[in-house]
C-alpha positions in Angstrom: 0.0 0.0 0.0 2.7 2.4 0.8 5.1 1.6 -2.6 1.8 2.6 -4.5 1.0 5.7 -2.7 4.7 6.6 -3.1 4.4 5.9 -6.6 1.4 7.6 -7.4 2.8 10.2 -5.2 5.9 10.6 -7.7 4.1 10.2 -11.2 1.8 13.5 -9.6 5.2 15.1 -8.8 6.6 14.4 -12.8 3.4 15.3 -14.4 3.3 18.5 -12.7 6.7 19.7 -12.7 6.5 18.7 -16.9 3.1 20.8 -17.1 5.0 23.7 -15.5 8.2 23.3 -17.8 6.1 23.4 -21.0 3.7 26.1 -19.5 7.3 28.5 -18.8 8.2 27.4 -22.8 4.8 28.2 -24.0 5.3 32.2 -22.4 8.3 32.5 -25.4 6.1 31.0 -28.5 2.9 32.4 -27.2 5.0 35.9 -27.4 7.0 35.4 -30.3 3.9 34.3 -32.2 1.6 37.1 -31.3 4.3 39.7 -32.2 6.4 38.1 -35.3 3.3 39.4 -37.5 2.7 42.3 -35.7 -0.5 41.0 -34.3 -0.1 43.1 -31.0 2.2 46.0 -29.9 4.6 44.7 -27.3 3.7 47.3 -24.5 0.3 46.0 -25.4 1.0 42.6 -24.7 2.8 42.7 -21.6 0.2 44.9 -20.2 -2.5 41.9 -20.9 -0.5 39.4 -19.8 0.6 40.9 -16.8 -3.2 42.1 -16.0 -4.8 38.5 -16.7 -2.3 36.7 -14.9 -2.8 39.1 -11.3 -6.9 38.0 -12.3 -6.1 34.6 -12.6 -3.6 34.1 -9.5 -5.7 36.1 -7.4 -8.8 34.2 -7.9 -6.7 31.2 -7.4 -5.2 32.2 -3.9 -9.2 33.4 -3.1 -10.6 30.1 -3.7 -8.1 28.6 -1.6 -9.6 27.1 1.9 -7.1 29.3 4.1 -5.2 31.2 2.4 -2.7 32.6 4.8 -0.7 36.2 4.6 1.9 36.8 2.4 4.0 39.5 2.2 4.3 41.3 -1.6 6.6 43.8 -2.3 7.0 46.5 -4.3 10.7 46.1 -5.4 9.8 42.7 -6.3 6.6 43.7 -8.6 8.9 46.3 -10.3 11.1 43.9 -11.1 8.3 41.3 -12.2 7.2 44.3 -14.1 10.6 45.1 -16.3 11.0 41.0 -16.7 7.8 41.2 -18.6 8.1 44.7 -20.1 11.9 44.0 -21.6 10.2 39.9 -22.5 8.0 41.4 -24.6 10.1 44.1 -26.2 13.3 41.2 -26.4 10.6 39.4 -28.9 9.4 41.7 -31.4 13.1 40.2 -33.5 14.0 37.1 -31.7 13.4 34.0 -32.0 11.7 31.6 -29.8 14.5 29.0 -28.5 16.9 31.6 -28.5 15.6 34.6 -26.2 14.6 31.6 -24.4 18.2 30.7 -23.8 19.1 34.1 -23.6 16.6 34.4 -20.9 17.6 31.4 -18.8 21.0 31.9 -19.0 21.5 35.6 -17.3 18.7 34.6 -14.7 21.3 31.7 -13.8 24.3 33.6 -14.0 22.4 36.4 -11.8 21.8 34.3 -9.4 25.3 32.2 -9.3 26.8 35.8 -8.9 24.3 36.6 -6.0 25.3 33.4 -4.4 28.7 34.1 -4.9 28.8 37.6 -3.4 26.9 36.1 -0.6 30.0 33.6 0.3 29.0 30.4 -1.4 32.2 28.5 -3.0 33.1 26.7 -5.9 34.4 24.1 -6.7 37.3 23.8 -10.3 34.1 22.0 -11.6 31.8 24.8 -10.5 34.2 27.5 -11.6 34.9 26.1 -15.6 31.0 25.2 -15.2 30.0 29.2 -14.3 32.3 30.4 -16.9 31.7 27.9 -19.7 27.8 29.5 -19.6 28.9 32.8 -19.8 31.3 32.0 -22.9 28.1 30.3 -24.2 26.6 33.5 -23.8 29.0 35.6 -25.1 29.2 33.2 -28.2 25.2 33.4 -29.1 25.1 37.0 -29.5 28.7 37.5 -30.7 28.6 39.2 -34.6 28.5 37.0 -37.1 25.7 36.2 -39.9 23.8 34.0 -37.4 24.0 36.1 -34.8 20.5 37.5 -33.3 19.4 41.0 -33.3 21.7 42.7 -30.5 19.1 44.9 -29.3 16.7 42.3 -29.3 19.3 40.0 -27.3 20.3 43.0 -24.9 16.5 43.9 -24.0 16.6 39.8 -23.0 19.6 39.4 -21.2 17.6 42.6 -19.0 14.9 40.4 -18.7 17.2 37.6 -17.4 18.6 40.0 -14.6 15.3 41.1 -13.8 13.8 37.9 -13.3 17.1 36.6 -11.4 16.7 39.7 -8.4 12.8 38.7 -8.5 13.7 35.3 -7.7 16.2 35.9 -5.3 13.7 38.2 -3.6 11.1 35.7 -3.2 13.6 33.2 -1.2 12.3 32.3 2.1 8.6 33.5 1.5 5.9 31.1 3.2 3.8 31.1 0.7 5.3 31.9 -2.6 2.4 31.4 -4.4 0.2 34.1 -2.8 3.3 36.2 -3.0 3.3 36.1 -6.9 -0.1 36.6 -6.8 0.6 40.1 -5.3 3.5 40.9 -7.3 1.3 40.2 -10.1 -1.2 42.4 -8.8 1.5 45.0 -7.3 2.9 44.8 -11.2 -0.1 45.7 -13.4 0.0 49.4 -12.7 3.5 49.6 -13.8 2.7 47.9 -17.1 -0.5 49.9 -17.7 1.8 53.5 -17.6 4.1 51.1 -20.4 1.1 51.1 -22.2 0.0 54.8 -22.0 3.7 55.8 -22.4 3.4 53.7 -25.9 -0.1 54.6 -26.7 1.0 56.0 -30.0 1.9 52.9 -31.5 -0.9 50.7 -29.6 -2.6 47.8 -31.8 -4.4 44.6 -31.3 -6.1 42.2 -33.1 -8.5 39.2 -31.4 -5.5 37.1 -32.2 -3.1 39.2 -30.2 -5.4 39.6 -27.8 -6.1 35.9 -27.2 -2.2 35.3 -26.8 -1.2 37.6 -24.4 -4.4 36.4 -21.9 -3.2 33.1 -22.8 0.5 34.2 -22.0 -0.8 35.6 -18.8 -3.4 33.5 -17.2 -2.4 30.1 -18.8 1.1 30.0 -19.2 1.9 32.3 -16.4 -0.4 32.5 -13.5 -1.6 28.7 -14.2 2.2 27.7 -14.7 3.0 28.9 -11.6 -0.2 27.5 -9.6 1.6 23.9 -11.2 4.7 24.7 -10.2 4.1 25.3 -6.5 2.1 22.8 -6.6 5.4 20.4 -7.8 7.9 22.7 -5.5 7.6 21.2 -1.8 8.3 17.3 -3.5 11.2 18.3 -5.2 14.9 19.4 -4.1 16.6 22.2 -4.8 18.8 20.6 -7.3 15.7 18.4 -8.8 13.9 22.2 -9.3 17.2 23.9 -10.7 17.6 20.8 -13.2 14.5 20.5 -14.6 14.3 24.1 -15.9 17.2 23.2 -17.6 14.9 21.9 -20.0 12.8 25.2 -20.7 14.8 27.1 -23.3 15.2 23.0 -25.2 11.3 23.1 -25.0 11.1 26.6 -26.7 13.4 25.8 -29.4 11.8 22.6 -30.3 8.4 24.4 -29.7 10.2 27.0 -32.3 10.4 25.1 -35.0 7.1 23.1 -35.0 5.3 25.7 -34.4 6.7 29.2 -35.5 9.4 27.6 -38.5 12.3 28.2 -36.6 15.4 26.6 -37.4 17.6 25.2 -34.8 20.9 26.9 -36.3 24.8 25.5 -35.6 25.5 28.7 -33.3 21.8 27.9 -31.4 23.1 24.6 -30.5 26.6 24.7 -30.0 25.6 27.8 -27.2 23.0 25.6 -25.9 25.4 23.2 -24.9 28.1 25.5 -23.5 25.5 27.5 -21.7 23.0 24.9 -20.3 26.1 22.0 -19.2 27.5 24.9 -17.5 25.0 25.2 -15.6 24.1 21.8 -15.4 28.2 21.5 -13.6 27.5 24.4 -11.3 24.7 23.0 -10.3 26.1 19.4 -9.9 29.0 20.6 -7.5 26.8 22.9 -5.3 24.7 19.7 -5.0 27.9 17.4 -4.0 29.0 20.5 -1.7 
């Protein structure tokens, strides 16, 4: 009886933490496909996406039997607010699989550089891991023919730090989900002066529309309902492993869905940046 409530217990734990990694992969081909043919304005869209997913969390942490306090914070919706601000702008010229990389890779190297200011130690592994990603970095958006837009990939890598403080604001919190729901709610106001501020250039069509309250309720404020929900039956290294697997998800969502082509550069900076991280993460594990 116990083997099969652990097991059952475990399949709940993989099913939800793979709903959550292709709900975070969805966010860049949901955006990439609603701006790529100018179906929405990106101020637009991270104003909708922003505003549906505060509906959508909220209502979630409502329904909840006892929901208990959280704190939110207005340093951390700001910075919520410029992750999905500089998202949306990053994708107006870049492809799918590769602002995701772009994406994953400076939250990780924020963090790692948080962690090391804050007296964690690596090991050689750890070290050739942490700069191995970076090279990887440096590599992707280094000139060349294949090379994405560099405004494009700069507006990302801002998304990346943005997202990297977020998260290391949110460590500790009781209840992280009602936290994000704040944040989200904390964050609309910012994005709805992004939208006045860009009111000039505003457009939407039903299509756009529909993607961003996809983006926002679905893929965001559902994603994250699923990946709380995964969080307290995984460890740290388990949750830092499996997002490993976002920006891979993106790309291949990339190029069945959007025509994307997986390019030499793409991979060979894939590999660099994501085992990098993969070895960082390995010897903070062992330590």
């Amino acid at each position: 009886m116990t083997d099969t409530h652990a097991g059952s217990s475990l399949l709940r734990t993989a099913v939800l933490a793979a709903g959550a990694m292709l709900a975070f992969a969805a966010n860049s081909l949901l955006c990439r496909l609603a701006l790529q043919h100018g179906g929405i304005d990106p101020a637009s869209f991270g104003s909708i996406r922003l505003v549906s997913g505060a509906i959508t969390l909220a209502v979630v942490v409502r329904l909840r039997s006892a929901p208990p306090a959280s704190r939110a914070s207005w340093l951390a919706a700001a910075m919520l607010f410029a992750y999905v601000a500089f998202f949306s702008f990053a994708y107006v010229s870049l492809p799918a699989g590769t602002g995701a990389l772009i994406l994953f890779g400076a939250v990780q190297v924020t963090m790692l550089g948080a962690g090391l200011r804050a007296g964690e130690r690596f090991g050689p592994a750890g070290w050739f891991g942490l700069v191995l990603a970076i090279a990887g970095l440096a590599y992707l958006v280094s000139p060349g023919i294949a090379a994405p837009p560099l405004l494009g990939a700069a507006w990302m890598a801002v998304a990346g730090v943005a997202w990297g403080v977020y998260s290391l604001l949110g460590r500790g919190v009781a209840d992280p989900l009602a936290a994000t729901a704040r944040n989200f709610v904390r964050a609309a106001p910012f994005a709805l002066v992004l939208s006045i501020v860009f009111a000039a250039s505003a457009h939407a069509d039903r299509a756009g529309i529909a993607l961003a309250i996809a983006s926002g309720a679905l893929s965001s404020g559902i994603g994250y309902v699923i990946w709380y929900a995964a969080l307290p039956r995984l460890s740290a290294m388990r949750a830092a492993t499996l997002q490993l697997s976002v920006p891979l998800i993106a790309a291949f969502g990339g190029v069945l869905f959007l025509s994307e082509a997986i390019t030499p550069r793409l991979a060979v900076a894939c590999v660099m940046i994501l085992g990098g991280i993969a070895l960082v993460l390995t010897g903070k594990a062992r330590t």
